[in-house]
Every structure is written in C-alpha cells, then in structure tokens.
PyMOL Python script that loads the backbone (N, CA, C, O; Angstrom):
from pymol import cmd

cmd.read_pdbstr("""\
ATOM      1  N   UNK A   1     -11.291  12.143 -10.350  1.00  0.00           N
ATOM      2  CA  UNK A   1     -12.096  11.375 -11.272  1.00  0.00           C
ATOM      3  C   UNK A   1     -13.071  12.283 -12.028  1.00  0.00           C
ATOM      4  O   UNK A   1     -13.211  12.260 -13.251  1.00  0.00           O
ATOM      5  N   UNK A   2     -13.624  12.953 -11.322  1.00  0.00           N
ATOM      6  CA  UNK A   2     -14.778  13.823 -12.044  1.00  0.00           C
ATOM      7  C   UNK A   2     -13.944  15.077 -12.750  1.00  0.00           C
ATOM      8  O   UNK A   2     -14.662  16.069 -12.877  1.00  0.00           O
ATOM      9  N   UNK A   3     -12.849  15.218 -13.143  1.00  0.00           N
ATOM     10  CA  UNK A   3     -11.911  16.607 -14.136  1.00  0.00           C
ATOM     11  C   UNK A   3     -11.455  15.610 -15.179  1.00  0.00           C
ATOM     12  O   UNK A   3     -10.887  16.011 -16.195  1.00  0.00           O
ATOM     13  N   UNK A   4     -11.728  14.080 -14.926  1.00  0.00           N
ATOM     14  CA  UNK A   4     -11.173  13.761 -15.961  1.00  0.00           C
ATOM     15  C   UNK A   4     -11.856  13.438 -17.292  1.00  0.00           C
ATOM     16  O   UNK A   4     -13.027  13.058 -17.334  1.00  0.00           O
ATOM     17  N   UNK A   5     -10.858  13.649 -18.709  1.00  0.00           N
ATOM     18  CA  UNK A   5     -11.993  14.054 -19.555  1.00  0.00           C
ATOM     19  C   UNK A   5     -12.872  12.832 -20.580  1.00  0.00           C
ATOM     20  O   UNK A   5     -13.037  11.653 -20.266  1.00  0.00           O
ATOM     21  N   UNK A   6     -13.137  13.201 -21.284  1.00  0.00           N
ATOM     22  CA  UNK A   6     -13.926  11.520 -21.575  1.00  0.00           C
ATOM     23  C   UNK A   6     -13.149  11.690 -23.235  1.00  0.00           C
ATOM     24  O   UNK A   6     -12.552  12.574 -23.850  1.00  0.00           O
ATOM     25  N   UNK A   7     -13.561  10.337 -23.464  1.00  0.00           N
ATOM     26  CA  UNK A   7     -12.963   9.663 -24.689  1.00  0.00           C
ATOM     27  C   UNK A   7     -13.774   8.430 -25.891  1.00  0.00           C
ATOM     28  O   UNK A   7     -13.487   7.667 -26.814  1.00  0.00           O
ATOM     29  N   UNK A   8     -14.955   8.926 -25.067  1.00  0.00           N
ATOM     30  CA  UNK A   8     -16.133   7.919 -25.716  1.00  0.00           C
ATOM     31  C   UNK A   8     -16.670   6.672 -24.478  1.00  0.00           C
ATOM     32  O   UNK A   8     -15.838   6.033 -23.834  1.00  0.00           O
ATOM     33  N   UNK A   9     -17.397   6.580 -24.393  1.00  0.00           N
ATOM     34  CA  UNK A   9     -18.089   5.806 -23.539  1.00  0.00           C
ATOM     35  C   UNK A   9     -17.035   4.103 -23.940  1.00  0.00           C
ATOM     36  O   UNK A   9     -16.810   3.545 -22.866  1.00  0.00           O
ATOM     37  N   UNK A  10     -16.705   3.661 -24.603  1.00  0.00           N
ATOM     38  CA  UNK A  10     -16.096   2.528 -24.484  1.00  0.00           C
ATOM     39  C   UNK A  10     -14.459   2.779 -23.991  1.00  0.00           C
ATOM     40  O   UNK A  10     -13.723   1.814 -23.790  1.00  0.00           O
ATOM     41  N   UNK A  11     -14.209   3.535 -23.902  1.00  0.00           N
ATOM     42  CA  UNK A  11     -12.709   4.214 -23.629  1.00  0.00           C
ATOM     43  C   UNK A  11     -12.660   4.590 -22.330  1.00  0.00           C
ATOM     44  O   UNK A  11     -11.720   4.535 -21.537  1.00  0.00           O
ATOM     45  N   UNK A  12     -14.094   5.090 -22.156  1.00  0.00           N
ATOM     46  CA  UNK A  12     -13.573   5.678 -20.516  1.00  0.00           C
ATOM     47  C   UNK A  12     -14.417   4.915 -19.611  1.00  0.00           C
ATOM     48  O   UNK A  12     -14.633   5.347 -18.478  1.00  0.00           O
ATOM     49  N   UNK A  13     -15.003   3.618 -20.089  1.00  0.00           N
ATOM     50  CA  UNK A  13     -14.951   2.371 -19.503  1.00  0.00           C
ATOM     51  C   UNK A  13     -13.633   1.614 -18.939  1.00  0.00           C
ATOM     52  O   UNK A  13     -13.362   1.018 -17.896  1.00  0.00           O
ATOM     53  N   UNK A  14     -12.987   1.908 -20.064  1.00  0.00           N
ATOM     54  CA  UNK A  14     -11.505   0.685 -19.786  1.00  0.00           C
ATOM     55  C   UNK A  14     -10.581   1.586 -18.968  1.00  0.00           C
ATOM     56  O   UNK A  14      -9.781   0.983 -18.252  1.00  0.00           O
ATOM     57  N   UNK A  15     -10.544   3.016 -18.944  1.00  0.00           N
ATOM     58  CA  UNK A  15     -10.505   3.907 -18.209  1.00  0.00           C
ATOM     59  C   UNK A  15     -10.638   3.726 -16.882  1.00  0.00           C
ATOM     60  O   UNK A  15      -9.667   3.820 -16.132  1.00  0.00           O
ATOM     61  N   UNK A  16     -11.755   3.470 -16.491  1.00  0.00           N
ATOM     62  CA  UNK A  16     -12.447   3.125 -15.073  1.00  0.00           C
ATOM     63  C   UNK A  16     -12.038   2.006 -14.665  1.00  0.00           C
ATOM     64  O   UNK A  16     -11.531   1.891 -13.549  1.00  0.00           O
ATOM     65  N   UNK A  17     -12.179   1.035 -15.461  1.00  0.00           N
ATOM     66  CA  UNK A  17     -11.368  -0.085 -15.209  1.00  0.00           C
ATOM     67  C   UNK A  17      -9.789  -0.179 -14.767  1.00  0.00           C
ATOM     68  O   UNK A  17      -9.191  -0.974 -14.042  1.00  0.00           O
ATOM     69  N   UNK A  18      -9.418   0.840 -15.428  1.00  0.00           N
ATOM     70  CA  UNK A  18      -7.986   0.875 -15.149  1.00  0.00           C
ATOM     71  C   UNK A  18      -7.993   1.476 -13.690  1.00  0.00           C
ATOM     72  O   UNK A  18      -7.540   0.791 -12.774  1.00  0.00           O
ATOM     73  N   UNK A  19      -8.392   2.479 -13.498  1.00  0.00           N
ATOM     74  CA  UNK A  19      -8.500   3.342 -12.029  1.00  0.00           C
ATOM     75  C   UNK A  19      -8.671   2.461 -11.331  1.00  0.00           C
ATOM     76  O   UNK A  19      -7.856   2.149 -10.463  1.00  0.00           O
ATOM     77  N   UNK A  20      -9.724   1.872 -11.528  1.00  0.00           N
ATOM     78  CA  UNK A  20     -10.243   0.729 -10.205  1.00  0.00           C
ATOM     79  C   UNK A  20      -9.117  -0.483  -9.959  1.00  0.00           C
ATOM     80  O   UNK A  20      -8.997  -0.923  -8.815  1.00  0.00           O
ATOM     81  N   UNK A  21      -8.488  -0.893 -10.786  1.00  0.00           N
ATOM     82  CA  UNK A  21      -7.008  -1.392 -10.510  1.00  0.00           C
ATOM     83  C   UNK A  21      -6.023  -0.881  -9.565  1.00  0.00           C
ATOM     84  O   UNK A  21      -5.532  -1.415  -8.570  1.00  0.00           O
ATOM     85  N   UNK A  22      -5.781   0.625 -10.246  1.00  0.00           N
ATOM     86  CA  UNK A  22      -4.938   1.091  -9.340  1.00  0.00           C
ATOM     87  C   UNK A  22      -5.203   1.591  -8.084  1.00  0.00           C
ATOM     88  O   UNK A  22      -4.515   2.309  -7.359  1.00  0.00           O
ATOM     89  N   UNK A  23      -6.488   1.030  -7.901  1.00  0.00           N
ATOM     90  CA  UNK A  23      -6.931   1.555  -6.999  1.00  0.00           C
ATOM     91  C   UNK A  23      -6.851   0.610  -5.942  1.00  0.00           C
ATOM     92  O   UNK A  23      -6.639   1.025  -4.803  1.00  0.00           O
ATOM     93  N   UNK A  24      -7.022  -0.877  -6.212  1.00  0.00           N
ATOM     94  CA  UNK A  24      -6.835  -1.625  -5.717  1.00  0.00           C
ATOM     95  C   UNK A  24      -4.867  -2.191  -5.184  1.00  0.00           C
ATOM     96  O   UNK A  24      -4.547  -2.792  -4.158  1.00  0.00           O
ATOM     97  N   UNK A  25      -4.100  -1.792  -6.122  1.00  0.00           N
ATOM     98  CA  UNK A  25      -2.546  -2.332  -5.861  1.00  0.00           C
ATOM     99  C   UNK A  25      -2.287  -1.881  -4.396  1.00  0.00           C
ATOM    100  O   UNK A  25      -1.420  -2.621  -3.931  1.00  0.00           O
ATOM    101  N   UNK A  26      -2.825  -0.672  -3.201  1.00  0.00           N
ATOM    102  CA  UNK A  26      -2.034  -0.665  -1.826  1.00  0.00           C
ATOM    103  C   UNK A  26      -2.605  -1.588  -0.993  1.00  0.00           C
ATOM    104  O   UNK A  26      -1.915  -2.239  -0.208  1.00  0.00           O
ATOM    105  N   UNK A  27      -3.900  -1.728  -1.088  1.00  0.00           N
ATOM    106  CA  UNK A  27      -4.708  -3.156  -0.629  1.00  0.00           C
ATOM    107  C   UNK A  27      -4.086  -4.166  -0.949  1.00  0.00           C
ATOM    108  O   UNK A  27      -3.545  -4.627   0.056  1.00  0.00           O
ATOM    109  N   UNK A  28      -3.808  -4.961  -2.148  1.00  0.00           N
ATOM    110  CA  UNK A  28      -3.328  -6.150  -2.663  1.00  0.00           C
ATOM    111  C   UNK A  28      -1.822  -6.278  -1.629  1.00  0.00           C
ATOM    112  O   UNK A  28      -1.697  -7.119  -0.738  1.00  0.00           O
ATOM    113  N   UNK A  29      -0.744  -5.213  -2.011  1.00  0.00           N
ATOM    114  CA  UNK A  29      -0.011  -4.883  -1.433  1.00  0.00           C
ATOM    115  C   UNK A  29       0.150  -5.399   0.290  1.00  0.00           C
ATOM    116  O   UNK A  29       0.770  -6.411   0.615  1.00  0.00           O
ATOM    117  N   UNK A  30      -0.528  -4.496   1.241  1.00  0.00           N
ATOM    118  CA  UNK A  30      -1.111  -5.251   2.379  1.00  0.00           C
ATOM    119  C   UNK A  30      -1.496  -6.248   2.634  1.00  0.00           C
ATOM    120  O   UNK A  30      -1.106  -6.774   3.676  1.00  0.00           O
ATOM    121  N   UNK A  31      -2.358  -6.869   1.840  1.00  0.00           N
ATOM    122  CA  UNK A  31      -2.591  -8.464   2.258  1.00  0.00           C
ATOM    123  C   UNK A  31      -1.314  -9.098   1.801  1.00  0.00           C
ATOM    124  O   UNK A  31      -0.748  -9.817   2.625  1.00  0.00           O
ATOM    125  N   UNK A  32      -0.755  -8.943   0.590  1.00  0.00           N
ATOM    126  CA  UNK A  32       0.282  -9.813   0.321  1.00  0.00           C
ATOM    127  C   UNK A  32       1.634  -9.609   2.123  1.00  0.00           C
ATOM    128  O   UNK A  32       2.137 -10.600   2.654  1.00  0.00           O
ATOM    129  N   UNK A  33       1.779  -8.727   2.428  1.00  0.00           N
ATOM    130  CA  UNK A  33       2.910  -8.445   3.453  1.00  0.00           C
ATOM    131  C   UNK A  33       2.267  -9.110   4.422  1.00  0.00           C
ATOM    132  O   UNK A  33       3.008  -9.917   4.982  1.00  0.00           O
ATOM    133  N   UNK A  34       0.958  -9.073   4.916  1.00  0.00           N
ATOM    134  CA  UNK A  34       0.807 -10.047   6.238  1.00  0.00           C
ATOM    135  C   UNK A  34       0.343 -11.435   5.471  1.00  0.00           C
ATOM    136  O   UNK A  34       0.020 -12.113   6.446  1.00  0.00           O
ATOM    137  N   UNK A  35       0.192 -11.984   4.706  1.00  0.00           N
ATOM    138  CA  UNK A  35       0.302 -13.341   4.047  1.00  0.00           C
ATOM    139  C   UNK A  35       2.059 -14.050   4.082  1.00  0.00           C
ATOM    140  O   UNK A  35       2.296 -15.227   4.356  1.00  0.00           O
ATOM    141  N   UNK A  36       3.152 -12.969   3.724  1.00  0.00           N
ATOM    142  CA  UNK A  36       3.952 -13.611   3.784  1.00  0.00           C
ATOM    143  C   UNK A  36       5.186 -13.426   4.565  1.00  0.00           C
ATOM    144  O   UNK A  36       6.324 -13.819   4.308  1.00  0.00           O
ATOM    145  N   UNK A  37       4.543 -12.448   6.022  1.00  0.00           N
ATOM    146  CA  UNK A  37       5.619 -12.471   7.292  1.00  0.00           C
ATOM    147  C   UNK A  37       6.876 -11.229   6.684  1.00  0.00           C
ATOM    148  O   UNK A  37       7.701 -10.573   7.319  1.00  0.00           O
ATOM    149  N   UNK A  38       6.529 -11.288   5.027  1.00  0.00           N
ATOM    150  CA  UNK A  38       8.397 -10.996   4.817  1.00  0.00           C
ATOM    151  C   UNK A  38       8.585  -9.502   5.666  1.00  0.00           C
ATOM    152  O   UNK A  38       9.731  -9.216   6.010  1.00  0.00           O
ATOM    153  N   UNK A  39       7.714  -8.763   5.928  1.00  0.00           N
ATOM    154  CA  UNK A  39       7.396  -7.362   6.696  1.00  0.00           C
ATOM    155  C   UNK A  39       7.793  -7.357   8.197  1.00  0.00           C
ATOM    156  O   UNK A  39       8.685  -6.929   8.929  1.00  0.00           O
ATOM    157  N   UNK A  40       6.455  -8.183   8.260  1.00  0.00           N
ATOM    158  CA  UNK A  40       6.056  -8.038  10.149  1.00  0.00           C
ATOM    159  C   UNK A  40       6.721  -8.884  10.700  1.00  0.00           C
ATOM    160  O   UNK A  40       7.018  -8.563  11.851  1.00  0.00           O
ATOM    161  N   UNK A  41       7.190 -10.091  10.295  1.00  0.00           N
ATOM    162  CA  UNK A  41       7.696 -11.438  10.647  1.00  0.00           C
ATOM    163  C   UNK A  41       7.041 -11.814  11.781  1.00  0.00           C
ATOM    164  O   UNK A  41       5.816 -11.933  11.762  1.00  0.00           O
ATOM    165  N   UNK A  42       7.778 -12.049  12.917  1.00  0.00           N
ATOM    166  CA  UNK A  42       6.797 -12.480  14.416  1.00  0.00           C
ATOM    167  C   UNK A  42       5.994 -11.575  14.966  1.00  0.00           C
ATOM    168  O   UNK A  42       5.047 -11.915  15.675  1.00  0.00           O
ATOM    169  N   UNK A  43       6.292 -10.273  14.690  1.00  0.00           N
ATOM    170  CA  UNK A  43       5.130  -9.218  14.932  1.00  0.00           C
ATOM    171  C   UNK A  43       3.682  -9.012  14.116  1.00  0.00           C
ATOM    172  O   UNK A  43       2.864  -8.099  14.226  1.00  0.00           O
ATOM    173  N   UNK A  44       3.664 -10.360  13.139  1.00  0.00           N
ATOM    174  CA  UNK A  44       2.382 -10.693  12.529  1.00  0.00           C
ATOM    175  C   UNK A  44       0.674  -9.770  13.256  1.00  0.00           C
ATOM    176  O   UNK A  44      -0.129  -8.906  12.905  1.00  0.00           O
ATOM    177  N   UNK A  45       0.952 -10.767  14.502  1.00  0.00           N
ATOM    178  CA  UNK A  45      -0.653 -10.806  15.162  1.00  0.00           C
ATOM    179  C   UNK A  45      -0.845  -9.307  15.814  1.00  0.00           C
ATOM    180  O   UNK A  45      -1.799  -8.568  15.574  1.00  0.00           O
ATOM    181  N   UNK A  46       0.366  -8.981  16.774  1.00  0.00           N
ATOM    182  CA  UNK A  46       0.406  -8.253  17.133  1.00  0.00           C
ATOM    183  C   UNK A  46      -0.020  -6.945  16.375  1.00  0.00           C
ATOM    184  O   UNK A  46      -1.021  -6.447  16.890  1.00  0.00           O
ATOM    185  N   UNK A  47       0.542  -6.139  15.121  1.00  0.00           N
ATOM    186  CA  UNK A  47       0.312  -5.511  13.907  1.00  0.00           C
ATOM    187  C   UNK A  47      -1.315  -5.283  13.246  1.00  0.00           C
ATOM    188  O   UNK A  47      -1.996  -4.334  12.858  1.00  0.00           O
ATOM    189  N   UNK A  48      -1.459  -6.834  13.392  1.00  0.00           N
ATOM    190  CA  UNK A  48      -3.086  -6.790  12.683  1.00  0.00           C
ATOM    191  C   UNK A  48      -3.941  -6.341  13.693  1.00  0.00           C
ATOM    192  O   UNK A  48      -4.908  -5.642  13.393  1.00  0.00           O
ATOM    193  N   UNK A  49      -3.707  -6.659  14.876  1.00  0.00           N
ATOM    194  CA  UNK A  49      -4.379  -6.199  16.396  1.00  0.00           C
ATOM    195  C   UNK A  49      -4.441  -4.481  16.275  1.00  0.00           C
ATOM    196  O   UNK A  49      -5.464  -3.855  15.998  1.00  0.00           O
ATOM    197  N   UNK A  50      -3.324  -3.980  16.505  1.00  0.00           N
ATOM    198  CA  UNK A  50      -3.177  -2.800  16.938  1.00  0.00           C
ATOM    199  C   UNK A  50      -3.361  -2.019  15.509  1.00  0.00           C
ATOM    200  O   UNK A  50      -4.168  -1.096  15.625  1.00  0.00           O
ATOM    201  N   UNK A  51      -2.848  -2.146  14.261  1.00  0.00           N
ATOM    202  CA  UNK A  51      -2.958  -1.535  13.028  1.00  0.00           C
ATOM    203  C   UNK A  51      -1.808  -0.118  13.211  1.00  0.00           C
ATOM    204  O   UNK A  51      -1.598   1.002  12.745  1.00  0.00           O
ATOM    205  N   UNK A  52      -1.270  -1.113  14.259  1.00  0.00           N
ATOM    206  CA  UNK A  52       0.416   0.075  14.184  1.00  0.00           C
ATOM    207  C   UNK A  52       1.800  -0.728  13.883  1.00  0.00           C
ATOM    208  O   UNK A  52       2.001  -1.838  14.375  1.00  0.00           O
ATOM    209  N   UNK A  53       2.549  -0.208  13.207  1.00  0.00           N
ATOM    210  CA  UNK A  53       3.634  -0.836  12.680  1.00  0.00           C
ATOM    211  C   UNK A  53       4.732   0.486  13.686  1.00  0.00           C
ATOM    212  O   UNK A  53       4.532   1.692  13.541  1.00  0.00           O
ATOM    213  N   UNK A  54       5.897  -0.104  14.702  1.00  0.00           N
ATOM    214  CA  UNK A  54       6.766   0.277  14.897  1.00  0.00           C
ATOM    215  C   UNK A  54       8.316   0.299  14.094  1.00  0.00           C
ATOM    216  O   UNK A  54       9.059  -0.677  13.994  1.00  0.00           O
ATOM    217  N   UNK A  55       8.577   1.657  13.568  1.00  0.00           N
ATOM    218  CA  UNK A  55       9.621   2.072  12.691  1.00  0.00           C
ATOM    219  C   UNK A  55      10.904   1.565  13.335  1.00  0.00           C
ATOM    220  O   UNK A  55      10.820   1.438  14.557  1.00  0.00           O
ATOM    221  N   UNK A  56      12.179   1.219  12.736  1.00  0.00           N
ATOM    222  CA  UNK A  56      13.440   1.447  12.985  1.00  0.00           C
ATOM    223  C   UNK A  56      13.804   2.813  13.128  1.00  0.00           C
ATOM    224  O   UNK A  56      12.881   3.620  13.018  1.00  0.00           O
ATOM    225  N   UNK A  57      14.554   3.101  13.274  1.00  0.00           N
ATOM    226  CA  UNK A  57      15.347   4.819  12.849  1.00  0.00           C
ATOM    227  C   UNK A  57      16.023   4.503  12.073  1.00  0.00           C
ATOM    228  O   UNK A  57      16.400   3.332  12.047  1.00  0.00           O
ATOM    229  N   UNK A  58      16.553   5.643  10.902  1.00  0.00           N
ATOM    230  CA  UNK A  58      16.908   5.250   9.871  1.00  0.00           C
ATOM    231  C   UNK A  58      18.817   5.458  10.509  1.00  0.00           C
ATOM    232  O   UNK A  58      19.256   6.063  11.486  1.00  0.00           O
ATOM    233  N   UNK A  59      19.400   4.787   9.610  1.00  0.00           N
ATOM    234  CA  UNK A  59      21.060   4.346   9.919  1.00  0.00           C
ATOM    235  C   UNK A  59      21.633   5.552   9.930  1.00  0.00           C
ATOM    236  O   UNK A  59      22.691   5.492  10.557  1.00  0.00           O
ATOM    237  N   UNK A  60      21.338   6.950   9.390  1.00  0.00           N
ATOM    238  CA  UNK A  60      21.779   8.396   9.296  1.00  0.00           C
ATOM    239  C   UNK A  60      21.403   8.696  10.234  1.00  0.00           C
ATOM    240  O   UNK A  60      22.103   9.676  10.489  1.00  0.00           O
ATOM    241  N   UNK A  61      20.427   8.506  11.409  1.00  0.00           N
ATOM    242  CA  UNK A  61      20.068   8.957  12.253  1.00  0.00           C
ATOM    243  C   UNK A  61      20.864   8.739  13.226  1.00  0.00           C
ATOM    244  O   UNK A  61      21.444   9.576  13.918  1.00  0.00           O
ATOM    245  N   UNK A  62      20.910   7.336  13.306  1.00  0.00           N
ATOM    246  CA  UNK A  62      21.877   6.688  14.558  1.00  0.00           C
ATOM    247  C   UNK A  62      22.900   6.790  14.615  1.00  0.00           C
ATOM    248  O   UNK A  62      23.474   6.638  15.694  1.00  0.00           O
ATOM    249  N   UNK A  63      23.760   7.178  13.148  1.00  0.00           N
ATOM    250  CA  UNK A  63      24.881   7.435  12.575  1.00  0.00           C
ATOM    251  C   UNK A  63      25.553   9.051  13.697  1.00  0.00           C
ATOM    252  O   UNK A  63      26.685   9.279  14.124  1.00  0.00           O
ATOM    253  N   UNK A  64      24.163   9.913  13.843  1.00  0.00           N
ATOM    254  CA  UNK A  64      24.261  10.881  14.228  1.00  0.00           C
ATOM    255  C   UNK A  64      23.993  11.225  15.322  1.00  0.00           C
ATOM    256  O   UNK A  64      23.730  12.380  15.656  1.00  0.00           O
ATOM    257  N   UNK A  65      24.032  10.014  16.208  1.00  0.00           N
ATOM    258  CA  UNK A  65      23.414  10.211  17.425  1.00  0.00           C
ATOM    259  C   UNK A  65      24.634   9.881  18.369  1.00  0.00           C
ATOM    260  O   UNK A  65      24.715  10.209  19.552  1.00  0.00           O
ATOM    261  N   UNK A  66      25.734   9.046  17.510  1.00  0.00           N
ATOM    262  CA  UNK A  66      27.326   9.205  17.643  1.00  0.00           C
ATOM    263  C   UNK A  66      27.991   9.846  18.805  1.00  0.00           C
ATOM    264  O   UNK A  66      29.218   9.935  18.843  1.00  0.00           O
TER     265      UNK A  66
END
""", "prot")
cmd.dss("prot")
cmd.show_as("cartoon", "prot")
cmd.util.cbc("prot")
cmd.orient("prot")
C-alpha cells in the first residue's frame, strides 16, 4: 500500500476503496462456506471449533500408492 503511487486525492480514494474490497472477498468467502455447508457439510461445528479443516489426498496420490 505505501509504494503505491497516487493519482490525485479523489482517485486514490476510490483506489482505497477498491483495496478495501479486495480485501474483504477471503472473509466474505469464509462466511459464505460455513453459511452454506456446501464445504464442511456435517463437519460444520466441528471446523468452527477447532479452525482446522482435514484434507482428502489428492486422486494422483492414491493413484500412486497402487
């Protein structure tokens, strides 16, 4: 934030504004996934408790474990 360069005080208002958006989408993000299960599904409570999410292994892995 502070290298970035300015463009007039009404510009690098809407600027800031914009940052602070994107700043906000991994938050929004998160609440939306435990609002609608489609993630955690029955591991809802559990998840918000601990603030750990247990991975699958990915299908190349298991593929290779053959």
């Amino acid at each position: 934030m502070a290298e970035l360069p300015s463009w007039g005080q009404k510009v690098d208002a809407q600027v800031q504004q914009y940052i602070a958006a994107l700043q906000r989408v991994p938050q929004a993000n998160l609440y939306w996934s435990f609002i609608s299960r489609r993630y955690f599904g029955s591991e809802l409570e559990k998840i918000r408790e601990s603030m750990t999410v247990h991975l699958c292994p990915r299908q190349a892995d298991l593929a290779e474990a053959r």
